[in-house]
KENU-240182 format. One record per residue (C-alpha): residue number from 1; residue in one letter; chain; x negated, y negated, z. Coordinates in steps of 0.001 Angstrom, whole numbers. Each point is the difference from the previous one (the first is absolute). Example, Ala and Ser with C-alpha at 12.3 -4.5 7.8 and 13.67 -1.06 7.14 Angstrom:
REM KENU-240182
+------+------+-------+---------+---------+---------+
! resi ! resn ! chain !       u !       v !       w !
+------+------+-------+---------+---------+---------+
!    1 !    a !     A !  -12300 !    4500 !    7800 !
!    2 !    s !     A !   -1370 !   -3440 !    -660 !
+------+------+-------+---------+---------+---------+
REM end
This chain:
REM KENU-240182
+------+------+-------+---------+---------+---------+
! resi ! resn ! chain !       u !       v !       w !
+------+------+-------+---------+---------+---------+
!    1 !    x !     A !   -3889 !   17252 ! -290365 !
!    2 !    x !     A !     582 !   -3674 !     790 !
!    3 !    x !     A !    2520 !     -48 !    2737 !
!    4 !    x !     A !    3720 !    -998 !   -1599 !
!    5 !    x !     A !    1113 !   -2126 !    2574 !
!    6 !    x !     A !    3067 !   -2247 !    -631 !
!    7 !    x !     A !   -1803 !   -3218 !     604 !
!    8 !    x !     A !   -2536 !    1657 !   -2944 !
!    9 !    x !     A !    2712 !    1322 !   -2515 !
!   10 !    x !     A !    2036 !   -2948 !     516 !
!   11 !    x !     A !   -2616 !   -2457 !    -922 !
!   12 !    x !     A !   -1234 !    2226 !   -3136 !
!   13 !    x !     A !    3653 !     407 !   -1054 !
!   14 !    x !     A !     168 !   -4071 !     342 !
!   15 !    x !     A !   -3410 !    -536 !   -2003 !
!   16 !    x !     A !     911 !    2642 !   -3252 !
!   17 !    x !     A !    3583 !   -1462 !      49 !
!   18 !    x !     A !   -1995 !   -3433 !    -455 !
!   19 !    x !     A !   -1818 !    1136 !   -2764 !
!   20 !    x !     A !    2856 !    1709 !   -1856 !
!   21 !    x !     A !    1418 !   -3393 !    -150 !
!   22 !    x !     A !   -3261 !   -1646 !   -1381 !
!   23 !    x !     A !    -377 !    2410 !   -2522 !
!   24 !    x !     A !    3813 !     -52 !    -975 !
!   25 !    x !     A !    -678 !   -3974 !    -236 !
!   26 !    x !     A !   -2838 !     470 !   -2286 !
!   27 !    x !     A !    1949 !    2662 !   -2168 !
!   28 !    x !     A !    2836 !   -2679 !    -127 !
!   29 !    x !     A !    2463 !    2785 !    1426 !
!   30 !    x !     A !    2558 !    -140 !    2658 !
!   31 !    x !     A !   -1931 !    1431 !    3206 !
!   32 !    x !     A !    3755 !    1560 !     797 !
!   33 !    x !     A !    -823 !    2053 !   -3174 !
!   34 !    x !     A !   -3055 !    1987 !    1434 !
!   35 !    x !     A !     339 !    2765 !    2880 !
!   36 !    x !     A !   -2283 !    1042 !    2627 !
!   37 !    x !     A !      80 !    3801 !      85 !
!   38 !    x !     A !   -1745 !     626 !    3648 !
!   39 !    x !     A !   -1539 !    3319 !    -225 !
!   40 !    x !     A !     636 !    1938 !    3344 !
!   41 !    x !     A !   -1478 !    3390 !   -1000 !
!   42 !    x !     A !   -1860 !    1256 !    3171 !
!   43 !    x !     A !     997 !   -3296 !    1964 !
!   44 !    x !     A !    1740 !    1143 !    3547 !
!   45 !    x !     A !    3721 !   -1566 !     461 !
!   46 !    x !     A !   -2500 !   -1981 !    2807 !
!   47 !    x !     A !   -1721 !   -1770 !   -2815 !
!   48 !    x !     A !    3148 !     -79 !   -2728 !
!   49 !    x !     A !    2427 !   -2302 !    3107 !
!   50 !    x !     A !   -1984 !   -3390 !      47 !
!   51 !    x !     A !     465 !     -75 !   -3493 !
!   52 !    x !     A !    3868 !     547 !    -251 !
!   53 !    x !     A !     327 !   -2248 !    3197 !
!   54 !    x !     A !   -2233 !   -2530 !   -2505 !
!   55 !    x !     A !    2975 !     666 !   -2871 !
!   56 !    x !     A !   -1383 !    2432 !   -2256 !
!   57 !    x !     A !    1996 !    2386 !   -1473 !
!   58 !    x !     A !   -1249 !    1751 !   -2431 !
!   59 !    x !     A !   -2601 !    2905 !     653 !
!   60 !    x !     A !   -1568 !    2694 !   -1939 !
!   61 !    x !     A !    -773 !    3181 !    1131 !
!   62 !    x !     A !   -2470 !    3157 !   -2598 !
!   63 !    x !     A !    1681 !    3031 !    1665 !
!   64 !    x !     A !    3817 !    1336 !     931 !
!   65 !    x !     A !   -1158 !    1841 !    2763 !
!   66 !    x !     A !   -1691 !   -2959 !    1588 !
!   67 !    x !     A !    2461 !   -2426 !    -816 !
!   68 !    x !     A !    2925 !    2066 !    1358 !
!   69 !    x !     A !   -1500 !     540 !    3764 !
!   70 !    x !     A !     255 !   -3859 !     194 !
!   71 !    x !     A !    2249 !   -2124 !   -2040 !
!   72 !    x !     A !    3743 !    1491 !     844 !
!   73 !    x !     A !    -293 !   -1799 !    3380 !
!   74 !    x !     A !   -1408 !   -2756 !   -1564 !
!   75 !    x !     A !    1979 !    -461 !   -2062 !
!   76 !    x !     A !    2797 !     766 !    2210 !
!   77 !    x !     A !    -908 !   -3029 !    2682 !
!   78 !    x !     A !    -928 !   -2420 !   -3209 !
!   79 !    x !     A !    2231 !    -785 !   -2459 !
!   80 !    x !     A !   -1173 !    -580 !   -3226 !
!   81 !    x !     A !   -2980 !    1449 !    -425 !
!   82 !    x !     A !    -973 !    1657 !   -3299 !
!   83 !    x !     A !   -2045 !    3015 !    -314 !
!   84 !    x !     A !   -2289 !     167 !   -3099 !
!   85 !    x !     A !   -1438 !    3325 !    -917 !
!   86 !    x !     A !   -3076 !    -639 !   -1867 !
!   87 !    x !     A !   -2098 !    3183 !     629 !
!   88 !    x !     A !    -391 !    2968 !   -2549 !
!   89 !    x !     A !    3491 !    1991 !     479 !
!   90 !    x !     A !      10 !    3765 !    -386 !
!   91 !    x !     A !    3060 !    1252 !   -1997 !
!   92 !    x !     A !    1218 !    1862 !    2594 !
!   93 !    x !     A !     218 !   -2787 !    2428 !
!   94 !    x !     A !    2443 !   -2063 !   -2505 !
!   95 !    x !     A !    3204 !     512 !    2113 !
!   96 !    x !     A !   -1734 !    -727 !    3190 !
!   97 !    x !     A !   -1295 !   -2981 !   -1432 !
!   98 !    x !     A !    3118 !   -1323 !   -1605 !
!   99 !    x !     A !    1356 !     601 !    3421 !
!  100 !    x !     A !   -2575 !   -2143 !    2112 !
!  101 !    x !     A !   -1091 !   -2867 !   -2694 !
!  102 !    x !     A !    1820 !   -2775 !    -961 !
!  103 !    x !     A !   -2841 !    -582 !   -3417 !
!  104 !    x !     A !   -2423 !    2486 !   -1462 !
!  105 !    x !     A !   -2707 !    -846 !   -1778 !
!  106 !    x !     A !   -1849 !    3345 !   -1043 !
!  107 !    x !     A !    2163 !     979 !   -2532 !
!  108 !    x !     A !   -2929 !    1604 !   -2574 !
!  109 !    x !     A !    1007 !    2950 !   -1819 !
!  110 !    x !     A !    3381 !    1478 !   -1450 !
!  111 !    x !     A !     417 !    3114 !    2484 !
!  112 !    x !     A !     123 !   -3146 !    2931 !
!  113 !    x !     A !    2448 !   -1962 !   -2359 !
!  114 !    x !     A !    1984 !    3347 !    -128 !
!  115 !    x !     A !      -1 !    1214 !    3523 !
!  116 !    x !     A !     640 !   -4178 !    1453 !
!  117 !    x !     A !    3187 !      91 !   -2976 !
!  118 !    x !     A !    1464 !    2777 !    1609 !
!  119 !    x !     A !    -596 !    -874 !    4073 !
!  120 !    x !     A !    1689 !   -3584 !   -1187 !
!  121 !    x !     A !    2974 !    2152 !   -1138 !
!  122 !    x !     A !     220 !    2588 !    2742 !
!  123 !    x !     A !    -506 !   -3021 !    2447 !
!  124 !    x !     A !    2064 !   -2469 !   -1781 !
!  125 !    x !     A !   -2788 !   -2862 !     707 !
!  126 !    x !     A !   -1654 !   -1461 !   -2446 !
!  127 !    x !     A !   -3381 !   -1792 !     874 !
!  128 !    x !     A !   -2085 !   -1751 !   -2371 !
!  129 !    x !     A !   -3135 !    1234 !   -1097 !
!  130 !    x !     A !   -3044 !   -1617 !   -1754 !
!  131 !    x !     A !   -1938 !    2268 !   -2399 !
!  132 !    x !     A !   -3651 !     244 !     409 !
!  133 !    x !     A !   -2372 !    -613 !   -2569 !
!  134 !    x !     A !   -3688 !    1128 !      94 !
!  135 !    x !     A !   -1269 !   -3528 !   -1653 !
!  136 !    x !     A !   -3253 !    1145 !     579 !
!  137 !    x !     A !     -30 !    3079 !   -1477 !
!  138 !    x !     A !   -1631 !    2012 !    2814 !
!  139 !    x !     A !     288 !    3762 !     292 !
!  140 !    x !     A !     151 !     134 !    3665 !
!  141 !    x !     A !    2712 !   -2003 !     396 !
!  142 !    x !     A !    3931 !     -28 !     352 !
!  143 !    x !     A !    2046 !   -2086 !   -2939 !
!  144 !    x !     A !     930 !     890 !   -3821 !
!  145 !    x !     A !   -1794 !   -1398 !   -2330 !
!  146 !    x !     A !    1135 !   -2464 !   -2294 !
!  147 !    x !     A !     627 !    2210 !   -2843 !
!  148 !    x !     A !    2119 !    2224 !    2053 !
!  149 !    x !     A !    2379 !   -2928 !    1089 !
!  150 !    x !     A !    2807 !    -388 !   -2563 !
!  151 !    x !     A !     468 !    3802 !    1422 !
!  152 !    x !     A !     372 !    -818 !    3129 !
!  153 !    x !     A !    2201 !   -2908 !     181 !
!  154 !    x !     A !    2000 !    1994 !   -2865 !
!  155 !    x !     A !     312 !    2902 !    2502 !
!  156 !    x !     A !     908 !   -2265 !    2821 !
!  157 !    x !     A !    2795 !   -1720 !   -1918 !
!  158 !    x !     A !    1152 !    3429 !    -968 !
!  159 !    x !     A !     254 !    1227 !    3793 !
!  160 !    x !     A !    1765 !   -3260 !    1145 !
!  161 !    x !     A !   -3199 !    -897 !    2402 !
!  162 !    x !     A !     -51 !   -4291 !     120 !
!  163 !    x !     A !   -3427 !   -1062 !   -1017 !
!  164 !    x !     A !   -1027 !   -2544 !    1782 !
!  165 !    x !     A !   -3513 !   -1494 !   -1815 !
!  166 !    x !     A !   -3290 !    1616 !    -568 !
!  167 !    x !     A !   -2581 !     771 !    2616 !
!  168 !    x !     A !   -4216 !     526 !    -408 !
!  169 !    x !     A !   -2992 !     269 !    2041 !
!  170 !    x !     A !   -3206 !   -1456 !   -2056 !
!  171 !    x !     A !   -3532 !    2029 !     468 !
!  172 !    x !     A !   -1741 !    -819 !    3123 !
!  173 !    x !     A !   -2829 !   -2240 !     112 !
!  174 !    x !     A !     958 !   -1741 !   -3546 !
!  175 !    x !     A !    1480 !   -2986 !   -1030 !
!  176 !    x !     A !    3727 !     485 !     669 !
!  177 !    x !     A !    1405 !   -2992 !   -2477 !
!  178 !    x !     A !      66 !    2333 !   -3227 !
!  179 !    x !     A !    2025 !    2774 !    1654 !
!  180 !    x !     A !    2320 !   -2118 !    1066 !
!  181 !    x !     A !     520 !   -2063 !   -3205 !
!  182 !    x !     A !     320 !    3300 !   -2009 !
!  183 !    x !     A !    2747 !    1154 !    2745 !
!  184 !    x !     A !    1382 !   -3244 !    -360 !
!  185 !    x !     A !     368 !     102 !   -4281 !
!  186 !    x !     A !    1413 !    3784 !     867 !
!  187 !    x !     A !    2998 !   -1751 !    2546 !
!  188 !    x !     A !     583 !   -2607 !   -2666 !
!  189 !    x !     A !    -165 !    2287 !   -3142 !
!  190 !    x !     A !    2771 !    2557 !    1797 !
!  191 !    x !     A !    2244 !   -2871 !    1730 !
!  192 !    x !     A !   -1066 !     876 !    3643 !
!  193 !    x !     A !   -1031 !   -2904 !    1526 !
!  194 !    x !     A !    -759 !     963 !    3668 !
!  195 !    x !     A !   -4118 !    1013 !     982 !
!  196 !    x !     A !   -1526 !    1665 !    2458 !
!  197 !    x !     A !   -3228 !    -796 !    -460 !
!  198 !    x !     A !   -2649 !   -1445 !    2765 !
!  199 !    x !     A !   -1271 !     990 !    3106 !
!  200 !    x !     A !   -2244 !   -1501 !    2787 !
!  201 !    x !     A !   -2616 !   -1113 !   -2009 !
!  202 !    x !     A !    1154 !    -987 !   -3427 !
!  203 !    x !     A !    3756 !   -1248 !     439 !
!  204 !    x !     A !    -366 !   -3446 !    -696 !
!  205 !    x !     A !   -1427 !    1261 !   -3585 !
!  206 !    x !     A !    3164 !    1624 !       0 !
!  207 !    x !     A !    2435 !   -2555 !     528 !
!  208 !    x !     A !   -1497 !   -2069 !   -2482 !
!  209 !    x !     A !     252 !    2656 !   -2511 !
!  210 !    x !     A !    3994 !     131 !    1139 !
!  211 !    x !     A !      23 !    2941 !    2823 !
!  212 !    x !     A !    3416 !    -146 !    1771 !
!  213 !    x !     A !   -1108 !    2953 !    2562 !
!  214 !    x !     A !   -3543 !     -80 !    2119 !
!  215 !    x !     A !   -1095 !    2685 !    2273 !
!  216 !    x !     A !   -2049 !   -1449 !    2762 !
!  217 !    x !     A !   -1288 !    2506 !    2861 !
!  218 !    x !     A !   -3373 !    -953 !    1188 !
!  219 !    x !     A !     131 !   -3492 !    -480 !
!  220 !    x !     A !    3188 !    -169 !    2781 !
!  221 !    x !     A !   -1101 !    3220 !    2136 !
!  222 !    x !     A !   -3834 !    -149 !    -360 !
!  223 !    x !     A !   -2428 !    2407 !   -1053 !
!  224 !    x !     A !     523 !    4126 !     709 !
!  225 !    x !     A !   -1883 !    2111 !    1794 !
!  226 !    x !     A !   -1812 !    2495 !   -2257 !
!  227 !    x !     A !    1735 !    2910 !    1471 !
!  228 !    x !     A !    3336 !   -1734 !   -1279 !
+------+------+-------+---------+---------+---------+
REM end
């Protein structure tokens, strides 16, 4: 793994920031519109600090487990940091999750939309959520697919859960630009206009196709090693 040293992460946290804003210039969109999402999963609280200390506050962790062993003190000492869940979330793991995350966005299937509806209730917190859409159409991965939408967001009005925007990761190793325009015709045919959409290697395509929400690991923490 390339060593995550501050001088490193805050220079790569500088340089994406940078081109966030060129690509929000080219869009002709407010850069203020567009989040970085830094995803944390695996990263030691050693490697997440120089970032906060840098001013980034919003971080994204795949699993509960994970994310629980390190962000209550974090987010204890820092105020204002936001904790994005946008790993695959078991049903089961609903109330820990609603408990831990301040946005989720995983939501795929109705048995999640039921069990998240009633840990907002018992918990009396209600965080927003972005439903996933499998834009690509692959077997092997997480998301509804755009058929099974209207049920969805239907089901999630119905349980009182505060959907946030829609949420898609395109194939790998394919041109990422028609996954995101179809997600982004999906946000504006349902009135959601808030994206996650765009990682390390593809979100300036998706800010000029009007993501609101990147998720950028590698690009600020460097490669993993393979036995991550």
């Amino acid at each position: 793994m390339q060593e995550a040293t501050p001088e490193k992460s805050a220079d790569r946290l500088t340089a994406i920031r940078a081109r966030m804003a060129a690509a929000a210039k080219l869009a002709r969109r407010p850069s203020e519109d567009i989040h970085l999402i830094a995803v944390s999963k695996t990263r030691s609280v050693e490697d997440i600090a120089p970032l906060i200390l840098q001013g980034q506050m919003l971080f994204g962790e795949n699993r509960v487990k994970e994310a629980a062993q390190k962000w209550p003190a974090l987010k204890e000492q820092h105020a204002g940091i936001q904790l994005h869940l946008i790993g695959q979330l078991q049903s089961n793991k609903a109330e820990e999750a609603v408990a831990l995350f301040d946005v989720i966005h995983s939501v795929d299937r109705l048995s999640l939309v039921t069990a998240l509806g009633k840990a907002m209730q018992k918990l009396q917190r209600a965080v927003p959520c972005f439903i996933q859409v499998n834009t690509g159409a692959e077997a092997q991965k997480g998301g509804c697919s755009v058929a099974e939408l209207p049920e969805l967001l239907k089901a999630a009005q119905e349980g009182d859960i505060p959907v946030a925007g829609l949420m898609c990761i395109p194939p790998a190793d394919v041109e990422a630009a028609p996954f995101f325009a179809l997600l982004a015709e999906l946000s504006a045919r349902y009135g959601l206009p808030q994206l996650s959409m765009g990682m390390s290697d593809d979100f300036e395509t998706a800010i000029m196709l009007g993501a609101t929400h990147i998720r950028v690991g590698t690009a600020l923490f460097g490669e993993r090693t393979s036995a991550v």
